[in-house]
KOLSE-302203 format. One line per 4 residues: number of its first residue (from 1); for each residue z, x, y of N, C-alpha, C. Coordinates in pm, 1 decimal, m for minus. Layout:
BEGIN
NUM	Z/X/Y/Z/X/Y/Z/X/Y | ...
This chain:
BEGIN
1	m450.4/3732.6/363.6/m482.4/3604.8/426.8/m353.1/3529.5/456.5 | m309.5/3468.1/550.3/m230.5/3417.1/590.2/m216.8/3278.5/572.6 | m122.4/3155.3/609.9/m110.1/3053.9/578.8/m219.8/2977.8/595.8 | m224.6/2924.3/563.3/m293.6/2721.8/628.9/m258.8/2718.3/756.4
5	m89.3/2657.0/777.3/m89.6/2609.7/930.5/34.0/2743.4/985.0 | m20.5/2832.5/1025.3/124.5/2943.7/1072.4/147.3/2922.1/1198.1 | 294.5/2907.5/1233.5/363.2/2901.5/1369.2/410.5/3014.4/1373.9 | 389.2/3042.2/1519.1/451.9/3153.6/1538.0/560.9/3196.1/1689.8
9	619.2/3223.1/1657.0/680.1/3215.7/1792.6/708.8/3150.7/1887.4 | 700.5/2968.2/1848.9/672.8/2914.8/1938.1/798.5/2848.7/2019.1 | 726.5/2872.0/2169.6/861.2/2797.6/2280.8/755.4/2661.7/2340.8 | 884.7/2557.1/2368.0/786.2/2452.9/2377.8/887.9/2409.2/2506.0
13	812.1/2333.1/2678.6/898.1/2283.8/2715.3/803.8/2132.5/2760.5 | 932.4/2060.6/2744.1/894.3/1899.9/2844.6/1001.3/1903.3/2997.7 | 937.5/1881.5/3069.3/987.9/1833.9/3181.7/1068.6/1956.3/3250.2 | 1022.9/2073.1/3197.8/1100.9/2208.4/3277.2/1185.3/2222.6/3196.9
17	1242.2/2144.0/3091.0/1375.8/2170.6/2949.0/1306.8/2285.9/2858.8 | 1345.1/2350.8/2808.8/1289.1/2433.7/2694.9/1349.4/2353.5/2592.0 | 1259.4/2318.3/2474.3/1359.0/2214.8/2342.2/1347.0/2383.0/2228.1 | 1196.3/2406.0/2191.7/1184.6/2478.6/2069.5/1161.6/2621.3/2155.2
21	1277.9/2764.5/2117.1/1284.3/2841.4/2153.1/1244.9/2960.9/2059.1 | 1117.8/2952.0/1993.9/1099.2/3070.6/1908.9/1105.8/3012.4/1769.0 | 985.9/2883.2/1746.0/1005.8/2836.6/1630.7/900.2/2925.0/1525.4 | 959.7/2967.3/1410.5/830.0/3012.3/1293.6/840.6/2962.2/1193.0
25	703.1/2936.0/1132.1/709.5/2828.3/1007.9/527.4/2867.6/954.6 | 548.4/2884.0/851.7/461.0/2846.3/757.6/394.5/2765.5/645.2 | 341.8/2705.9/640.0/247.2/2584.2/548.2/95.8/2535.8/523.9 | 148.0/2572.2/334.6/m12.9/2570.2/313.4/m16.9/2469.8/224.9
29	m126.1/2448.5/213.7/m200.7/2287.0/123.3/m172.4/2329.7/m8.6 | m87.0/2201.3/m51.7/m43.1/2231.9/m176.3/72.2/2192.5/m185.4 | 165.6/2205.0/m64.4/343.3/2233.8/m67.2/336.5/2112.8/m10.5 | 467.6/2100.8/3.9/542.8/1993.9/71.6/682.6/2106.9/175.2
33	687.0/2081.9/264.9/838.5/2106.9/373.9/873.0/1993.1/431.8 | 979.4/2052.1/442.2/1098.5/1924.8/497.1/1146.6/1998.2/625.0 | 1176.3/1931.1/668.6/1214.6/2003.2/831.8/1354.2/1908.8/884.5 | 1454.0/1943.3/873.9/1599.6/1836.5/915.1/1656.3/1948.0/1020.7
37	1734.4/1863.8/1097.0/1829.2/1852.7/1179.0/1848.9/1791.2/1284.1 | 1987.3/1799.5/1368.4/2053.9/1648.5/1405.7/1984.0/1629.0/1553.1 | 2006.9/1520.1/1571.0/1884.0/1483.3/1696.6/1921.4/1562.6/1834.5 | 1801.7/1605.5/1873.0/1781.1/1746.8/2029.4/1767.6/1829.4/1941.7
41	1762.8/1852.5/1807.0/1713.5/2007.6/1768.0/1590.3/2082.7/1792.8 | 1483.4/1915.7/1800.9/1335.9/1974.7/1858.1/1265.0/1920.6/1764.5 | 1288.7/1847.6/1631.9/1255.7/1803.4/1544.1/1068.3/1748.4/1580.1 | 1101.1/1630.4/1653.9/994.1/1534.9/1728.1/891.8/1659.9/1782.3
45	964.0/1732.8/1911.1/913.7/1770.8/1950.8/820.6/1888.3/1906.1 | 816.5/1955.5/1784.8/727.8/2052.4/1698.7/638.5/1954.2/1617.6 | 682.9/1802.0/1605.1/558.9/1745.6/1542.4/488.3/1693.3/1655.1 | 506.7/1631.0/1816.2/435.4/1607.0/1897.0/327.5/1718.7/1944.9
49	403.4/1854.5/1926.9/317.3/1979.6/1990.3/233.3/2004.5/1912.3 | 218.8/2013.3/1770.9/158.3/2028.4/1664.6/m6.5/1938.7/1715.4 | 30.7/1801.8/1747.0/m100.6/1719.8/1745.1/m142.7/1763.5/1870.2 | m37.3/1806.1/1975.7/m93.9/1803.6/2131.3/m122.0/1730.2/2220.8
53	47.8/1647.4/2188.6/60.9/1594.7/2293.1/70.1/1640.9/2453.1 | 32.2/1598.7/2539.6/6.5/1637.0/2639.3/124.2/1691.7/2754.8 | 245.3/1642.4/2714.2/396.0/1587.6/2772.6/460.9/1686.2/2758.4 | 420.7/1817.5/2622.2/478.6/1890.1/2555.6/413.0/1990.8/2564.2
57	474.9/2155.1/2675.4/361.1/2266.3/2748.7/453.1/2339.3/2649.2 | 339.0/2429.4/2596.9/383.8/2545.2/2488.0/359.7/2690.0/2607.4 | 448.5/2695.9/2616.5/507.0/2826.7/2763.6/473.0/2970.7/2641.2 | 530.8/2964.6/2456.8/498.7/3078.4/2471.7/478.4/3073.4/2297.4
61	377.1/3159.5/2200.5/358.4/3111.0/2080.4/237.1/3077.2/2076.2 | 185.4/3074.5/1880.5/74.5/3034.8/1872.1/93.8/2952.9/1780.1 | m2.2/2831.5/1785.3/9.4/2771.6/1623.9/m162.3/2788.3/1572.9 | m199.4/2838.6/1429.8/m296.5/2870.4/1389.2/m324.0/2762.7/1244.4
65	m420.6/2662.1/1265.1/m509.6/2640.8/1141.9/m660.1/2630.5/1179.1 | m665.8/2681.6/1001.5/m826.3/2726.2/1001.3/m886.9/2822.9/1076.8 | m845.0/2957.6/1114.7/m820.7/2999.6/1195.4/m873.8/3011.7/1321.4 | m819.1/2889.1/1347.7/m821.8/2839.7/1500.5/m686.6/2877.8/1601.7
69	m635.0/2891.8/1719.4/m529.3/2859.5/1764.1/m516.8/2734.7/1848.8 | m451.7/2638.0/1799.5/m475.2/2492.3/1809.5/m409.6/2468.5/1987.2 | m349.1/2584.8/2018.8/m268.3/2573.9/2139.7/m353.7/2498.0/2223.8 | m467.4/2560.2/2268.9/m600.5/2544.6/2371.0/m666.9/2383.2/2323.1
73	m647.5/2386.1/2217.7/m748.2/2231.7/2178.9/m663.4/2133.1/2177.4 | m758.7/2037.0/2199.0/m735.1/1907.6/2237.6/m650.0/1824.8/2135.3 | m633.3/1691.4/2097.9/m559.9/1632.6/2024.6/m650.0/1593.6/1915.9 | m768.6/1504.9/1967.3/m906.3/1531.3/1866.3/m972.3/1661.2/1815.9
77	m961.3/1750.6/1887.0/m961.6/1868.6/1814.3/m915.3/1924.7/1694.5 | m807.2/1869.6/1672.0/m712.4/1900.2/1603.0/m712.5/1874.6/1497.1 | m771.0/1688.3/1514.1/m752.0/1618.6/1399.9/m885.5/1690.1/1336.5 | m983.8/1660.4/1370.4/m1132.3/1769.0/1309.6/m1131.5/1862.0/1217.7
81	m996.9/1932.7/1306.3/m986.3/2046.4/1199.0/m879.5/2036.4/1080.9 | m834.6/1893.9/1115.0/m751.2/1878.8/946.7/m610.8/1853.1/974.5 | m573.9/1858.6/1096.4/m407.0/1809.2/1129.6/m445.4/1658.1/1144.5 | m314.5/1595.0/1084.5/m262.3/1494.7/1129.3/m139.3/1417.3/1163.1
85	m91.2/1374.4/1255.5/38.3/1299.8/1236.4/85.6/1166.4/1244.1 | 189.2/1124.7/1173.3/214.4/1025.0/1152.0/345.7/976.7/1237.1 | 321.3/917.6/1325.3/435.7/892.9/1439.2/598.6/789.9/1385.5 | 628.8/829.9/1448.6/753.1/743.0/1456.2/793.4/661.9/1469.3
89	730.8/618.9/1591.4/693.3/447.0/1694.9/544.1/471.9/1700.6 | 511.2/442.3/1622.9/382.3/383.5/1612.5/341.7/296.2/1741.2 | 217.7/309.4/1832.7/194.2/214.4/1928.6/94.8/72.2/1870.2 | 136.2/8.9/1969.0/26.3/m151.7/1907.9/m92.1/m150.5/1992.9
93	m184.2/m196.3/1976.0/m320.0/m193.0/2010.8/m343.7/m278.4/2017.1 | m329.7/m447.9/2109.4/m387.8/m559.8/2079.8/m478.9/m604.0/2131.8 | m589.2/m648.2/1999.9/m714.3/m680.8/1997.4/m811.7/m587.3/1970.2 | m761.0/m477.1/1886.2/m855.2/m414.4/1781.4/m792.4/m415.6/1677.6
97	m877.4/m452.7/1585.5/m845.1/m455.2/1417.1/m794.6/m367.0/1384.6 | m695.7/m336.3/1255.4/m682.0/m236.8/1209.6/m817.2/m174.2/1103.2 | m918.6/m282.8/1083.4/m1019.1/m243.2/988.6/m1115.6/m179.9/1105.2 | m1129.3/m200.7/1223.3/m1232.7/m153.3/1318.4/m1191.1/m1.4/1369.8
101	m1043.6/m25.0/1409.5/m959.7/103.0/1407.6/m993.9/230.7/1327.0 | m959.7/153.7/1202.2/m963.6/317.0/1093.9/m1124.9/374.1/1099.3 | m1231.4/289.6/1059.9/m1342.2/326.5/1090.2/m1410.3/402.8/1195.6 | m1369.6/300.8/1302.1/m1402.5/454.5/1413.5/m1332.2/611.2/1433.9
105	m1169.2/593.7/1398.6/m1117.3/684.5/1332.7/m1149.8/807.5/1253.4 | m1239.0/757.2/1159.4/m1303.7/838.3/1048.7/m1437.9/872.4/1083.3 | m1528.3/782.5/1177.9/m1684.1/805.3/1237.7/m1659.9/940.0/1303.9 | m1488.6/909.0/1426.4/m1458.0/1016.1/1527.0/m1461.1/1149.9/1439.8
109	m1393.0/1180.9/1317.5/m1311.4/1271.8/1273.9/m1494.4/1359.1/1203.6 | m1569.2/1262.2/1176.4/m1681.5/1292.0/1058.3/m1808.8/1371.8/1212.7 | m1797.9/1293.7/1309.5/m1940.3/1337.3/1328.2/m1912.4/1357.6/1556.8 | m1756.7/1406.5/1529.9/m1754.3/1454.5/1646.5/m1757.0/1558.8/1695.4
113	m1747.6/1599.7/1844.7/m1810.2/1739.2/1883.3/m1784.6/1832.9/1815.9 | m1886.8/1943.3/1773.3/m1886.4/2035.5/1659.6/m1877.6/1998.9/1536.1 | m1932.7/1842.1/1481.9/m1938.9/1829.1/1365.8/m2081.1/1822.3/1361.7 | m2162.4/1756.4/1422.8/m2305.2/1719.1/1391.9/m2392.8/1865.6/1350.4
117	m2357.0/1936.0/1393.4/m2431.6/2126.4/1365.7/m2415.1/2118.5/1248.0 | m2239.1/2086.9/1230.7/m2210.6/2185.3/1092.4/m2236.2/2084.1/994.6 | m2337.0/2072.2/946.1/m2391.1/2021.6/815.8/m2462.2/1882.3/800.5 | m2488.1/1829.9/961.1/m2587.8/1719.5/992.1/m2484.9/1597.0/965.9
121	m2331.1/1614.4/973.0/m2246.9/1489.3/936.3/m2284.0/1335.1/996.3 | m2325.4/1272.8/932.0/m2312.3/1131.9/1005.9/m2164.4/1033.9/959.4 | m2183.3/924.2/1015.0/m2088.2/818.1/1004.0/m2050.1/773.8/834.9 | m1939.6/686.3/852.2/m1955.2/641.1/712.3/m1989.2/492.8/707.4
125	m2075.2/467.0/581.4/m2122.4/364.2/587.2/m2060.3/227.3/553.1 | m2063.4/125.5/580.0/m1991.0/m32.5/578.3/m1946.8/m2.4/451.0 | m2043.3/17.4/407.2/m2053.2/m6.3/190.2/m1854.0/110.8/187.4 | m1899.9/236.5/221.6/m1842.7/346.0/228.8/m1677.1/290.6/192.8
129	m1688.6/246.9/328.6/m1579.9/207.8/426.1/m1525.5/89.6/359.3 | m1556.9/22.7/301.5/m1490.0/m129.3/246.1/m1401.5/m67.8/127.3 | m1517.0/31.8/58.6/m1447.5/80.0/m79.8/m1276.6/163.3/m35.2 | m1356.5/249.4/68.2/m1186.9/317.7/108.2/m1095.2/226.2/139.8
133	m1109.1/197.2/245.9/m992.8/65.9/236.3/m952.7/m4.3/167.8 | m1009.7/m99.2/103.6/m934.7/m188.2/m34.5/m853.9/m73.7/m132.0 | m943.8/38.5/m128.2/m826.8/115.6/m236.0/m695.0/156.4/m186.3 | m720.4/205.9/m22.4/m574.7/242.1/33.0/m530.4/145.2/54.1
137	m561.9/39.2/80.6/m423.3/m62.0/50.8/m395.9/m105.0/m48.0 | m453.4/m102.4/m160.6/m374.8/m133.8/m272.3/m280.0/m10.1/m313.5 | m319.9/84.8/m310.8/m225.8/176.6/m340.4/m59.8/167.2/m216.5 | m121.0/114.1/m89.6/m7.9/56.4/m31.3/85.2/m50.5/m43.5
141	m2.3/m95.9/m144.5/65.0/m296.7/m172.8/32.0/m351.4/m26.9 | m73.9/m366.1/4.2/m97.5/m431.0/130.6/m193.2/m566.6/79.1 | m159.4/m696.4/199.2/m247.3/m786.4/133.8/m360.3/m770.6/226.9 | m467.5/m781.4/145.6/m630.0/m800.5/202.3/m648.9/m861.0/385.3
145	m574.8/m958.8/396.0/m573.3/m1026.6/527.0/m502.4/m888.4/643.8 | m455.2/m766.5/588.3/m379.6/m733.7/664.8/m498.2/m650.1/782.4 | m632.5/m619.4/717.6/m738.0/m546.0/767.3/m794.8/m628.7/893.1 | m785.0/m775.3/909.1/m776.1/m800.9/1018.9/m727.0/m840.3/1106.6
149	m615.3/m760.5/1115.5/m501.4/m771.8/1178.3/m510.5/m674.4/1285.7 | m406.2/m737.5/1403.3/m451.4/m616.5/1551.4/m355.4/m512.0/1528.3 | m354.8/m414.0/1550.7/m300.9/m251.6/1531.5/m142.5/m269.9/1597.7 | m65.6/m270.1/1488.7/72.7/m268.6/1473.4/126.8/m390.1/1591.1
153	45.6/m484.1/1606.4/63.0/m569.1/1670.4/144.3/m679.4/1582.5 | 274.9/m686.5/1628.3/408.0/m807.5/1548.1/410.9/m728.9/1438.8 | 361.7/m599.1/1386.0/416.4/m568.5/1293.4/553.5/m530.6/1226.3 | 601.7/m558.3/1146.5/741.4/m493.7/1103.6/739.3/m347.9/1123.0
157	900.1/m325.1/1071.6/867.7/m138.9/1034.0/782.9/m79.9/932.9 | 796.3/m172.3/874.8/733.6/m95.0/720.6/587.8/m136.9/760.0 | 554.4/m224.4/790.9/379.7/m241.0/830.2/341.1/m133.4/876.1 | 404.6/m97.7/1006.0/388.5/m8.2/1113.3/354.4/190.5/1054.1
161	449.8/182.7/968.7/491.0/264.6/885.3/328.0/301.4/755.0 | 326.6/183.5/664.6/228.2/172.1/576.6/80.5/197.4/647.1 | 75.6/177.0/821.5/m75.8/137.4/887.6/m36.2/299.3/893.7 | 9.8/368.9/914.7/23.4/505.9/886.7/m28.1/621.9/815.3
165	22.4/565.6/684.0/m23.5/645.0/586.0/m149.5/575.2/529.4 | m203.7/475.7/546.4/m331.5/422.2/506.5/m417.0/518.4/622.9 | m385.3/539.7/746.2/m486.4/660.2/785.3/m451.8/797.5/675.6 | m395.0/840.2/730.8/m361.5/925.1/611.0/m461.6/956.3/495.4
169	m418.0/811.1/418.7/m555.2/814.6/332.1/m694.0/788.5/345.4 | m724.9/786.2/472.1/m861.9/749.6/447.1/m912.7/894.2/558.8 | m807.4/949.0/623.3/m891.5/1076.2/714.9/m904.5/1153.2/643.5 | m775.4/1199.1/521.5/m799.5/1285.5/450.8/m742.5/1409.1/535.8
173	m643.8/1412.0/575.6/m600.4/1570.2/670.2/m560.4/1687.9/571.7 | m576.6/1805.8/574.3/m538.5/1905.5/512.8/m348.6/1962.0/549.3 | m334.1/1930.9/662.0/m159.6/1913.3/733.9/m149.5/1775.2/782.9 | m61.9/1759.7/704.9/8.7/1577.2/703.0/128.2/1574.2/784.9
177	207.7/1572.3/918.8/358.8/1572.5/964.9/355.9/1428.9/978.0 | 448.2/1424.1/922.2/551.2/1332.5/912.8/661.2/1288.1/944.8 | 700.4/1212.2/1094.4/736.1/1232.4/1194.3/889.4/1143.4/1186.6 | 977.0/1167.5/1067.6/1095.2/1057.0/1074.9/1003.8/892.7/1067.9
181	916.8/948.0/934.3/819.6/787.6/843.3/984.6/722.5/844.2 | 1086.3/755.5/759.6/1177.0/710.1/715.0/1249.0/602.7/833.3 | 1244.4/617.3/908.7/1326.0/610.1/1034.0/1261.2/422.9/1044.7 | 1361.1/300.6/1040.6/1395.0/184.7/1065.4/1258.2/113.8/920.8
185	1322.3/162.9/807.5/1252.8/137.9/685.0/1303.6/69.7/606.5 | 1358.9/m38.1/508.9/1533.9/m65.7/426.0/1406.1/23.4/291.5 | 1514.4/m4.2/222.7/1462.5/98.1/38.7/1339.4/46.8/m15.7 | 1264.9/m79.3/26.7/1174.5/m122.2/m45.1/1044.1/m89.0/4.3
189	1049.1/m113.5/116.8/955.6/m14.0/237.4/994.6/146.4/216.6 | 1058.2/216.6/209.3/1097.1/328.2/186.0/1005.7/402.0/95.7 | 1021.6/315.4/m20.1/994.6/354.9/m172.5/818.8/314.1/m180.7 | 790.5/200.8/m152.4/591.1/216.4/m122.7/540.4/300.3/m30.2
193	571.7/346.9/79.1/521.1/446.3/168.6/537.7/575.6/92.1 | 657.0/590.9/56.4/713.7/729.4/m2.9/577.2/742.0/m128.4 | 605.6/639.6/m241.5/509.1/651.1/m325.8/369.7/650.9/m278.2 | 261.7/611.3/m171.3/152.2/630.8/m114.7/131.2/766.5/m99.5
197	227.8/861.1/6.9/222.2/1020.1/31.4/218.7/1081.6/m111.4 | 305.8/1011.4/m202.2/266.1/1128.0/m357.0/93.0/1120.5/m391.4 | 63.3/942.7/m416.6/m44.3/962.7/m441.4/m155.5/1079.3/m365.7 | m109.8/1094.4/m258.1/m263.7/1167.5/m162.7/m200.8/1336.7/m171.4
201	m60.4/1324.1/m222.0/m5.5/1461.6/m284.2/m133.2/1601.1/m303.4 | m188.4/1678.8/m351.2/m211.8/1781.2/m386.0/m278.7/1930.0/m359.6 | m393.3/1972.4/m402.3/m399.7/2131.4/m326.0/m465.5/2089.7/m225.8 | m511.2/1995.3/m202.0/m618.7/2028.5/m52.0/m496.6/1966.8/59.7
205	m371.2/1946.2/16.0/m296.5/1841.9/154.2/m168.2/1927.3/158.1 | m151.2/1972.2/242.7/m18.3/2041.4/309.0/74.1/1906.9/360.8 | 204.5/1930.2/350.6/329.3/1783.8/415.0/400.5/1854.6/485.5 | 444.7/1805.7/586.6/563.6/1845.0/669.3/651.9/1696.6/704.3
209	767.4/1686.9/656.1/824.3/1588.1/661.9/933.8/1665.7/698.6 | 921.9/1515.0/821.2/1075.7/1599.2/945.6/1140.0/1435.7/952.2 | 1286.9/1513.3/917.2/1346.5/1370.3/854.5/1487.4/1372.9/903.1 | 1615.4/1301.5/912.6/1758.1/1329.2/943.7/1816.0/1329.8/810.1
213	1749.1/1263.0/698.1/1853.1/1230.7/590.3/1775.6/1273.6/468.2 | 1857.7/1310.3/371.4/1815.3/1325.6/224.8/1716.6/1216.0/164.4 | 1769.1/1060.0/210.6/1681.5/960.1/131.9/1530.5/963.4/111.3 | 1487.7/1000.2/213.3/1363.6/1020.5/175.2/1303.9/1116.0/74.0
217	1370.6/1224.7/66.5/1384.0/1326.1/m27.4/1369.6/1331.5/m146.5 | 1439.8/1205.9/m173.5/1471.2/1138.4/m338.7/1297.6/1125.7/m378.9 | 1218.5/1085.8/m308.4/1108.3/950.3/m282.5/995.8/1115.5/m313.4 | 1015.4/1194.7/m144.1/928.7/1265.6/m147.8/949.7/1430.0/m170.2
221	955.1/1456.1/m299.3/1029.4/1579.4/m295.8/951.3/1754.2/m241.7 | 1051.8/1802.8/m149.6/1010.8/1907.8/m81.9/991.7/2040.7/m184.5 | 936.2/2118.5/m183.7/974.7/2259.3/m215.2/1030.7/2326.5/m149.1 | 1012.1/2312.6/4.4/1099.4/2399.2/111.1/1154.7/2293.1/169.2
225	1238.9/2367.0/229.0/1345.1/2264.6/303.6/1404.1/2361.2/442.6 | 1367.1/2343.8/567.9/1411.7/2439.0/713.1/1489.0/2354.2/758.7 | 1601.0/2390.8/808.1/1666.3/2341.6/906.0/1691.0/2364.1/1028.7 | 1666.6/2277.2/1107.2/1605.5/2330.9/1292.6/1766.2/2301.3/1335.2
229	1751.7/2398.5/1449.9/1886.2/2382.6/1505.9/1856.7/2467.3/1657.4 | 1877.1/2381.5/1802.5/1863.8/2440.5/1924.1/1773.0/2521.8/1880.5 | 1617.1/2438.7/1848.0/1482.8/2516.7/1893.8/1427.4/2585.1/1827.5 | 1518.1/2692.8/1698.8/1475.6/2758.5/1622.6/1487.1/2712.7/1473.1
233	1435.5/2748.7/1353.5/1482.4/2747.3/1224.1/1591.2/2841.5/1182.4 | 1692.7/2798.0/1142.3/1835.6/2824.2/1139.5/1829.8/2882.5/1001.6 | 1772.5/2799.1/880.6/1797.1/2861.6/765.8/1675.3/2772.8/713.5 | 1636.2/2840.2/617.8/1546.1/2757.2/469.4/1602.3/2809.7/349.2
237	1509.7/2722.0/313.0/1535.9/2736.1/116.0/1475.7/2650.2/85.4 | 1532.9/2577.4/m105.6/1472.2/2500.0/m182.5/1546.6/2366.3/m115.7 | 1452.9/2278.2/m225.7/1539.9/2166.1/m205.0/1677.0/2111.9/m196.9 | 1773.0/2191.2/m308.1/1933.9/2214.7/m271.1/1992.1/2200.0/m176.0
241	1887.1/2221.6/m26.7/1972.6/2317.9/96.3/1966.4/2151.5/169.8 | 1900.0/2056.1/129.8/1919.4/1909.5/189.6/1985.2/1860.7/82.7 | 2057.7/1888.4/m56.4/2159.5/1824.0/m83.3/2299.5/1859.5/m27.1 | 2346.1/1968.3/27.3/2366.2/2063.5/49.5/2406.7/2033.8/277.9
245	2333.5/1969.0/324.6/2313.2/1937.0/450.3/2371.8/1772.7/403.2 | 2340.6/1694.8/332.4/2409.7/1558.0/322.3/2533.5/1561.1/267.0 | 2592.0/1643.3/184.5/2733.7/1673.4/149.5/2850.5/1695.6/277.3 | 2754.3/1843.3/349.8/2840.5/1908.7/413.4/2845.4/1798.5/568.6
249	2662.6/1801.4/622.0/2672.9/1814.0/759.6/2613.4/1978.7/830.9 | 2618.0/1995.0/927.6/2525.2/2043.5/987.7/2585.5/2171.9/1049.2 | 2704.7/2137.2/1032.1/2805.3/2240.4/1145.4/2834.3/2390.2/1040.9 | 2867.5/2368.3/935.4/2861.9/2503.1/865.7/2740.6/2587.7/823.0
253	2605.3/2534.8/880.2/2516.1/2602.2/876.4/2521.9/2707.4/1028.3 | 2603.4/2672.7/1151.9/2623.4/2736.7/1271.5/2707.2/2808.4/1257.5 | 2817.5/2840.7/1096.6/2910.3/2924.1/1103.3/2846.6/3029.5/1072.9
C-alpha cells in the first residue's frame, strides 16, 4: 500500500514557465514534512497545485490521495477528500462572517457532491457548530467577538494567519499544507498558531509545512525535512538537514 498523499513525477507550468520539473514526495497521516527552499524554487507553487489552483497546469505527473488522482478534480474536490491548504495571503471577504464562513465551509465539505450516497451525510447542526468553534478559538486565544467579524477583513497577520488554522480545525483535513503560515508573523503570533497545528497534530492528520526559515521549526517540529531547489527535491532527511540549511544556506546543497 502506498502513501496517503504520493507525488509523483510532477511538472507544473504557469504562464508557459515550467516552475516544478519532476517533483516526488511522499506523505502520510501521522508525520509532519517540511519543505524549504529559497524563493522560485516552486515552493508556493506545489502547495497551490496540490489544492488546484486553476493558474497552475500540471503538463506532466500524478498526485494521488485516497486513491484518487487529484490532477482531474476540482479544488472542492479535493477538499472532500481530505486536502487542505492554508494560504499565505489569505483573501478578505467583506461582509461574510467568519462564523457564517466556516459553517458553510464544513456543510460544503460534509454533504457535497458524492457525499450525500456515501452514508446519508447531512449538515452540521447550530448546536454542533457553536461547540466547534468556541473550542477552536480558544485553543487559538481568539476573543469571542472575533466570530463576527468579516473574513480577514482589517485583519492583522496573525488574525489572518489564526482564521487559518481555526479552519483547519474545524474541517478536519487528513493533508494539512502549509503555505509559508510563518511568513509576516512577529514570535507571539508565531508561537499560538504554531501551538494550534500541534494541538490538531496526530494519526489521522498528515503536515506539509513549506517554509524559508528554521523558526518555525522550533514551534512545529518536522520528521522529514526536503529541500526544493529549480523544481525538484534536491535532498531530504531528518530534521538536522534545516539546522543544517540555516547555518550553511542553500548553495552547498548545489555542490
Amino acid at each position: 500500500m502506498g502513501a496517503d498523499l504520493t507525488i509523483k513525477n510532477l511538472h507544473v507550468s504557469i504562464e508557459e514557465k515550467e516552475i516544478l520539473k519532476g517533483l516526488d514526495l511522499e506523505v502520510n497521516r501521522g508525520e509532519v514534512h517540511a519543505i524549504m527552499g529559497p524563493n522560485g524554487s516552486g515552493k508556493s507553487t506545489l502547495a497551490n497545485t496540490l489544492m488546484g489552483h486553476p493558474a497552475y497546469r500540471v503538463t506532466e505527473g500524478e498526485i494521488w490521495l485516497k486513491g484518487k488522482n487529484l490532477v482531474a478534480l476540482a479544488p472542492d474536490e479535493r477538499s472532500r477528500l481530505g486536502m487542505f491548504l492554508a494560504f499565505q495571503y489569505p483573501s478578505a471577504v467583506p461582509g461574510v462572517s467568519v462564523a457564517n464562513f466556516l459553517r458553510t465551509a464544513i456543510n460544503a465539505r460534509r454533504t457535497g457532491p458524492g457525499q450525500a450516497g456515501n452514508g446519508g451525510s447531512v449538515g452540521i447542526s447550530m448546536r454542533e457548530f457553536r461547540v466547534l468553534l468556541k473550542e477552536g478559538m480558544a485553543m487559538l486565544k481568539m476573543d469571542p467577538g472575533f466570530a463576527s467579524r468579516y473574513v480577514n477583513d482589517g485583519f492583522s497577520g496573525g488574525e489572518k494567519k489564526r482564521l487559518e488554522i481555526l479552519q483547519m480545525a474545524l474541517l478536519k483535513p487528513e493533508i494539512a499544507v502549509l503555505d509559508e503560515t510563518d511568513s509576516g508573523l512577529d514570535i507571539d503570533a508565531l508561537r499560538i498558531v504554531s501551538e494550534g497545528v500541534n494541538q490538531l497534530l496526530g494519526p489521522n492528520l498528515g503536515v506539509l509545512v513549506i517554509t524559508h526559515y528554521q523558526r518555525i521549526l522550533n514551534y512545529i517540529k518536522p520528521g522529514f525535512v526536503h529541500i526544493l531547489l529549480d523544481g525538484r527535491i534536491a535532498l531530504s532527511g531528518g530534521p538536522e538537514l534545516a539546522l543544517q540549511l540555516e547555518e550553511k544556506g542553500y548553495d552547498w546543497v548545489k555542490e
